[in-house]
Every structure is written in structure tokens, then in C-alpha cells.
C-alpha positions as CSV (number, residue, x, y, z in Angstrom):
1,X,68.2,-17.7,43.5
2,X,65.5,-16.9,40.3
3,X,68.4,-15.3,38.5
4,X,71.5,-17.7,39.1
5,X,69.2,-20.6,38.2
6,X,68.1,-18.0,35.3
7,X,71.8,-17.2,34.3
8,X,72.8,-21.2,34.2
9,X,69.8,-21.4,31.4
10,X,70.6,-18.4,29.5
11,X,74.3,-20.1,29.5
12,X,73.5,-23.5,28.1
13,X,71.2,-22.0,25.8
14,X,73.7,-19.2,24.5
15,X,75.6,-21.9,22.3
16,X,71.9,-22.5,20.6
17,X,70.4,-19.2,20.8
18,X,71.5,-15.6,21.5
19,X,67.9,-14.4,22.2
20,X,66.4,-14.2,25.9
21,X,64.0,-11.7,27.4
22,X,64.2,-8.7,29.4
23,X,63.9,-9.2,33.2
24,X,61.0,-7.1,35.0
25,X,60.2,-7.1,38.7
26,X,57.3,-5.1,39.8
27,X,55.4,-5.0,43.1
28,X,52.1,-6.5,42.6
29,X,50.1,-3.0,43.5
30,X,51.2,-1.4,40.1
31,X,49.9,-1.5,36.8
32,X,51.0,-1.6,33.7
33,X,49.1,0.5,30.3
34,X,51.6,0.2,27.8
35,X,54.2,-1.8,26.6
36,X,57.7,-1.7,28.2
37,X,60.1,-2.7,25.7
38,X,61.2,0.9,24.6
39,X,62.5,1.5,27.9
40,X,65.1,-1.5,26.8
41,X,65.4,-0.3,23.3
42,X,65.8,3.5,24.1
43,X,68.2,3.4,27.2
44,X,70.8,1.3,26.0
45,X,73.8,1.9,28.4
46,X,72.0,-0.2,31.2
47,X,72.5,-3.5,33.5
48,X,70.2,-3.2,35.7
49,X,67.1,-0.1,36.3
50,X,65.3,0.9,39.1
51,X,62.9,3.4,40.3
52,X,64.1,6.9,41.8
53,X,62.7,8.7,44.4
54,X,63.8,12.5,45.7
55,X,63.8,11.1,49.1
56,X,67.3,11.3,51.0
57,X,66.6,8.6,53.3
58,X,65.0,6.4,50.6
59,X,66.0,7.6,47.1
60,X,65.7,4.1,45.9
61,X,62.0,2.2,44.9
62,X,62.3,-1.2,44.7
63,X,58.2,-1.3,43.1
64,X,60.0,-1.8,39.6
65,X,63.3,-3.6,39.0
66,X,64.1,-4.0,35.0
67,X,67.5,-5.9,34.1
68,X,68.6,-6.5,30.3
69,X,68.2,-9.9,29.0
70,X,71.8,-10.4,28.4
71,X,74.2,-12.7,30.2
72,X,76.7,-10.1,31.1
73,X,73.5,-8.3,32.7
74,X,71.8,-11.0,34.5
75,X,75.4,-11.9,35.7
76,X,76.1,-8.4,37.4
């Protein structure tokens, strides 16, 4: 729901302006020392980012989700 009401905004506003912010979920246990933004500016090739785990039966960690701030993105 958060991200189709998101994607309708970044939409209308898109006409106006062609700037919007990354996306980050994180579970509310973690915390955070530095500042994220080079994950977005040095892995370039990227919708949507989660968290890996060796862990056959669970290889995926939903603690942090990170999704571009681009239409196309959000829209995926």
C-alpha cells in the first residue's frame, strides 16, 4: 500500500521534478553508524536490495529492504 500510494506521488510530481529519495526499510532492532547513500551511488545496476544470508532454508533477511528512488524502481 506505502509504495503504490508512494508511486502515484512520485508520478504527479515527475512532470515538476525528477528528484525523489531512496527507499530504506529496516527492522527497528538495527542500527545505523554511517551514512547509506553509497550503497545507492556505488551499486548502480539495482531495483530493489536485500540482505543475504548463507542459510538454505532462509537465504533471504528481510531486516533491511533498500529500493532506488526512481519510478521504474518503485514500480517493480
Amino acid at each position: 500500500m506505502f509504495l503504490g500510494e508512494l508511486l502515484v506521488k512520485m508520478q504527479d510530481m515527475s512532470s515538476k521534478d525528477n528528484t525523489f529519495q531512496h527507499i530504506i526499510f529496516m527492522d527497528s532492532d538495527i542500527i545505523v553508524v554511517d551514512d547509506l547513500r553509497c550503497v545507492f551511488e556505488t551499486s548502480m545496476d539495482f531495483d530493489m536490495a536485500l540482505t543475504f544470508r548463507n542459510n538454505k532454508e532462509q537465504p533471504i533477511n528481510s531486516g533491511v529492504i533498500m529500493i532506488r528512488g526512481q519510478i521504474q524502481s518503485v514500480s517493480r
